[in-house]
N, C-alpha and C positions, 0 to 999 in steps of 0.2 A: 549437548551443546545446542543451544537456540539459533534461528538463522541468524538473526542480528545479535551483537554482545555488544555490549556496553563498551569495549575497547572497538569496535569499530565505527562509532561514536566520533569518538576523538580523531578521525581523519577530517573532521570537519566541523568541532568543535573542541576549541581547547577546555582541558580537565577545570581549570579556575572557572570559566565561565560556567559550564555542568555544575557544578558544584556552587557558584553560587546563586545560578535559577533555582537547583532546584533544592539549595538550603540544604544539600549533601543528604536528599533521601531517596534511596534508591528505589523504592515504591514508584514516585514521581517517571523515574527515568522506566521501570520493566513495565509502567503503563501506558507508557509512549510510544514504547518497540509494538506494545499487545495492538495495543487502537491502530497505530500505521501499517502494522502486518493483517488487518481485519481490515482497513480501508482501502488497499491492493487488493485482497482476496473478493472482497465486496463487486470492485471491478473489472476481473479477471478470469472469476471464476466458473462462468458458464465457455469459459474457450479452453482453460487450462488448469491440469490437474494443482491446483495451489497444496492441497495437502502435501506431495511428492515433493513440490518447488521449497516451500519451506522449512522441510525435513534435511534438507541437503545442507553439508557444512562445508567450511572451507576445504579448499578449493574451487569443488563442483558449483558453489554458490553461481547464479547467473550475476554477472556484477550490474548491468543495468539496473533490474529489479533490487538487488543489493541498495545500490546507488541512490536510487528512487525512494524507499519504504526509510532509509537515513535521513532523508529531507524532507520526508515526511513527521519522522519522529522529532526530527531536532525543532521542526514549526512546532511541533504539539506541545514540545518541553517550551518555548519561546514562548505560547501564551499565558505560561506563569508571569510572562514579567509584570509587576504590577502596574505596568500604566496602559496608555490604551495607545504604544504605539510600539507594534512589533519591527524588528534589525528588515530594515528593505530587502536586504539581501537573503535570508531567512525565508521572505515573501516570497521572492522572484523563486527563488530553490522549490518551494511549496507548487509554484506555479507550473514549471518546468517539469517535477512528477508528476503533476497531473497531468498535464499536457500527453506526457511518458505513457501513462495508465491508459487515457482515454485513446491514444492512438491504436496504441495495443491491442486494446478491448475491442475497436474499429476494424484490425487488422490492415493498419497502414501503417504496420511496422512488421519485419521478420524478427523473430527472436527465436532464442533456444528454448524458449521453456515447454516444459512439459504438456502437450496438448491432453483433450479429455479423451479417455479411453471408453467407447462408447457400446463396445462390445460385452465389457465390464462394467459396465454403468454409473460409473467414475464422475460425477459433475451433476451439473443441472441443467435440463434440458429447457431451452427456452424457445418459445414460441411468438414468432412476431406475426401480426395482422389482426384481423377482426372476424368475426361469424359473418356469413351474408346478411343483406338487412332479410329482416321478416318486416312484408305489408298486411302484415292483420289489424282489422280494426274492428274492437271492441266494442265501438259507441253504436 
């Protein structure tokens, strides 16, 4: 079982609508879960174990993160629609995960998830700032 299924979809998007975005192929839809579970992890994953996070099935699932990576899949199925104006609301949704992500990722949110295990070397380490300057001059 995947974090996200296709039935949990439909808490926030009815089956007619899915089904005629995405012309009832389900390709469209398990590449919307792949892409929005890779653009969480993209943002997440130098703080928290995302592998662990999205191995977890219901229950355990964190529903934020749940919450979020749906609103994110459902935008991604929505730019099928063929005109050049995506559901407002779909937007604002898209927005509001990211807002979710970026907080996260900031650490001005608590959450439950899985922090990085760093004794097991679990994540990626990332490193902020610069080298000191060097004044050598070559000329």
């Amino acid at each position: 079982m995947a974090f996200i299924e296709e039935s949990d979809l439909l808490i926030y998007i009815t089956q007619r609508d899915l089904d005629q975005i995405t012309e009832e192929d389900p390709v469209v839809i398990d590449e919307s879960i792949k892409d929005s579970l890779e653009y969480a992890a993209e943002m997440l994953r130098h703080r928290f174990d995302m592998i662990a996070e999205f191995a977890k099935v219901a229950p355990n699932r964190n529903r934020q993160l749940l919450k979020q990576t749906i609103a994110v899949a459902i935008f991604y199925i929505n730019e099928r629609i063929p005109t050049d104006i995506l559901p407002e609301s779909r937007e604002m949704a898209f927005e509001r995960a990211n807002d979710w992500l970026k907080e996260v990722q900031e650490g001005k949110r608590q959450t439950t998830l899985t922090p990085i295990d760093e004794e097991a070397g679990t994540g990626h380490n990332i490193s902020y700032g610069s080298h000191p300057r060097n004044n050598d001059n070559f000329i």
